[in-house]
C-alpha positions as CSV (number, residue, x, y, z in Angstrom):
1,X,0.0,0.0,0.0
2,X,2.6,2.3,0.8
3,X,4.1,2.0,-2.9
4,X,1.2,3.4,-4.5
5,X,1.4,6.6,-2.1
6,X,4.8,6.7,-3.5
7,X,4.3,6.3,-7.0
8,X,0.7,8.6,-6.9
9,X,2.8,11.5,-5.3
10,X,5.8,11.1,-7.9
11,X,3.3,11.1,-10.4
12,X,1.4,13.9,-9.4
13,X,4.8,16.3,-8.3
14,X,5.5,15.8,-12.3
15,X,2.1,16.7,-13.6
16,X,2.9,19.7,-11.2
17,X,5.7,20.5,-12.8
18,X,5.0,20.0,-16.3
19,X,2.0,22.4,-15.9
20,X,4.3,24.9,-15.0
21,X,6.6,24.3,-17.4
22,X,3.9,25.1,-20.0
23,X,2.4,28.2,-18.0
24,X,5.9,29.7,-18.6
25,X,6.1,28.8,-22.1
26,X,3.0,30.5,-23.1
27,X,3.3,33.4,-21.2
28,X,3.3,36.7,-23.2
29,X,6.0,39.5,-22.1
30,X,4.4,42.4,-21.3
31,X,2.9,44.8,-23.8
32,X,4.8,48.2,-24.5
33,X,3.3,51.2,-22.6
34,X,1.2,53.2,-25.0
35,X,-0.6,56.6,-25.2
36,X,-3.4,57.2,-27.5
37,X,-3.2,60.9,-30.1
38,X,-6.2,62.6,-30.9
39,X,-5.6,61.6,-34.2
40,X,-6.6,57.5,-32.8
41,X,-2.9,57.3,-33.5
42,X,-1.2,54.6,-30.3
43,X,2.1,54.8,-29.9
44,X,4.6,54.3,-28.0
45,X,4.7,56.2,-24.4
46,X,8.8,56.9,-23.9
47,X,7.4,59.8,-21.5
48,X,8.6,60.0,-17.6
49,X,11.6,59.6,-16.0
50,X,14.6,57.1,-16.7
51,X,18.1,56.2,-14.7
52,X,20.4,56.2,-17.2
53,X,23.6,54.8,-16.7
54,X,25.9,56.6,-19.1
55,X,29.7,55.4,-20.3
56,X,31.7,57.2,-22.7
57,X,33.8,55.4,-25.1
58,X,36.3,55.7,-27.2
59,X,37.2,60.0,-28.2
60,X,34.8,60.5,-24.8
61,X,36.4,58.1,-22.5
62,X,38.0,61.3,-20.3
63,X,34.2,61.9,-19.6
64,X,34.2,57.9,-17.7
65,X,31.0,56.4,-16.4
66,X,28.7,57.9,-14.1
67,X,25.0,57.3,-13.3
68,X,22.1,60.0,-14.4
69,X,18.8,60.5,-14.9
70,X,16.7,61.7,-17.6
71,X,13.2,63.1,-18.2
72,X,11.8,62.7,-21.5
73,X,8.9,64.7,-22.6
74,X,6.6,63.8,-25.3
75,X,4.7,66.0,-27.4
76,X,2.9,63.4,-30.1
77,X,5.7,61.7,-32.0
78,X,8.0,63.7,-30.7
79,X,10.5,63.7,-27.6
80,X,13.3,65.4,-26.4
81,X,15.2,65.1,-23.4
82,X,16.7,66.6,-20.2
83,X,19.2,66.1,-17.7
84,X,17.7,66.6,-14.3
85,X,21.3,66.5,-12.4
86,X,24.4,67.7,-13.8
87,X,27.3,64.8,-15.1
88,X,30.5,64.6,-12.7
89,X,33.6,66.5,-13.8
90,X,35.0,67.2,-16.4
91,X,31.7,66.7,-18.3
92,X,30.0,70.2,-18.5
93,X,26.2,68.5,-18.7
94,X,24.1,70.3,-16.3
95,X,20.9,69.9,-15.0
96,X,18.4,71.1,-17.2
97,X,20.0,70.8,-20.2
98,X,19.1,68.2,-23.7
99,X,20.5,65.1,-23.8
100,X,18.4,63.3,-26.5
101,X,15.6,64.2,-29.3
102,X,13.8,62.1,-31.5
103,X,10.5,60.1,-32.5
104,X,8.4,57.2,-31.6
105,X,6.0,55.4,-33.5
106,X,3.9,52.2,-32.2
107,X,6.4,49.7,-32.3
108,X,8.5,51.8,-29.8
109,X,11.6,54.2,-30.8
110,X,11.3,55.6,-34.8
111,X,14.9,58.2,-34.6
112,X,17.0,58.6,-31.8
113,X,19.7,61.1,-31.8
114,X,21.7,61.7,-28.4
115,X,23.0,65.1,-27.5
116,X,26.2,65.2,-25.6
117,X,27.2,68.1,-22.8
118,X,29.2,69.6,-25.6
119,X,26.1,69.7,-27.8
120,X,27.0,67.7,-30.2
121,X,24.3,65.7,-32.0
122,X,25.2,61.4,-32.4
123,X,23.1,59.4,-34.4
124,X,22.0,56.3,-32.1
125,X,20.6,52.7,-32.4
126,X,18.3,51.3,-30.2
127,X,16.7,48.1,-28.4
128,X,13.8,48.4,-26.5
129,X,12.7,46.0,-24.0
130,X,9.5,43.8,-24.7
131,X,7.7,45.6,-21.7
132,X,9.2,49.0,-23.0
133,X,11.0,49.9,-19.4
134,X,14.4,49.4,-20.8
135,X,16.4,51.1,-23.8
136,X,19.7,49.8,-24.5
137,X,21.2,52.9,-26.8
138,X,24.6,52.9,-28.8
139,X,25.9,56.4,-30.1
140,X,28.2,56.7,-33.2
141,X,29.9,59.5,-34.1
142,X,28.7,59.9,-38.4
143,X,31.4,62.3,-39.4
144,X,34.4,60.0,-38.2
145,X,35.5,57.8,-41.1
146,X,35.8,54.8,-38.3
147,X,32.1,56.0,-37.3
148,X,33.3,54.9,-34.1
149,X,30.8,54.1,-31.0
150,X,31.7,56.9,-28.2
151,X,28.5,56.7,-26.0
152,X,26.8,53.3,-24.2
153,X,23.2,54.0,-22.7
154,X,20.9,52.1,-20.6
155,X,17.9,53.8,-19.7
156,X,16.0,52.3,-16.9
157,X,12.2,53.7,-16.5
158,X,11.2,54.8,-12.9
């Protein structure tokens, strides 16, 4: 009697744990966060406030890698955004001023251009996270023959 105790509760821990096994196959990642235009438009909501963990590369590397955060500010497609603290020395970004501009569209990030403390403009690619709270960001620098990478972004929403 005591052997099919045994072999009902080994059978019945698998079926347990097949069941799960199949939960966390099917599950769906999160949808991105949207916003709806008055147009009908949905798109993709890159709105709020992000840590950003910046690190210069390459021509920037004097600038090293420092923490930050960013508010980004939609209006429609478009975004642009701020620094609310100013970067450690020697970088001259302070608080308040643009650090990246572009446009979304409903599959998440359409153009991305980050602006350094200098002001220069770098042409960026992108990878948003499924649930949209994370933006890995690479910035090139288009008018260097190399077009070598000199700023590494992850942006981290709040």
């Amino acid at each position: 009697m005591d052997r099919r105790y045994i072999v009902l509760a080994v059978f019945f821990a698998a079926f347990i744990a097949w069941g799960g096994m199949v939960l966390a196959q099917t599950a769906k990642p999160a949808a991105l966060k949207t916003v709806k235009l008055s147009n009908g438009q949905e798109i993709f909501d890159f709105s709020g406030e992000w840590d950003a963990s910046v690190e210069n590369l390459n021509a920037l590397s004097r600038f090293g890698t420092y923490p930050q955060v960013w508010k980004i500010m939609q209006d429609g497609i478009s975004f642009t955004g701020i620094r609310l603290k100013d970067n450690p020395p020697p970088s001259p970004g302070k608080a308040g001023s643009t650090c990246m501009e572009g446009e979304v569209d409903q599959n998440g990030i359409k153009k991305l251009i980050i602006i350094t403390s200098a002001g220069a403009k770098l042409p960026s690619v992108w990878k948003v996270s499924d649930n949209g709270n994370k933006v890995n960001i690479d910035s090139f620098d288009s008018e260097l023959p190399t077009k070598s990478q000199l700023v590494r972004l992850t942006l981290i929403r709040k």
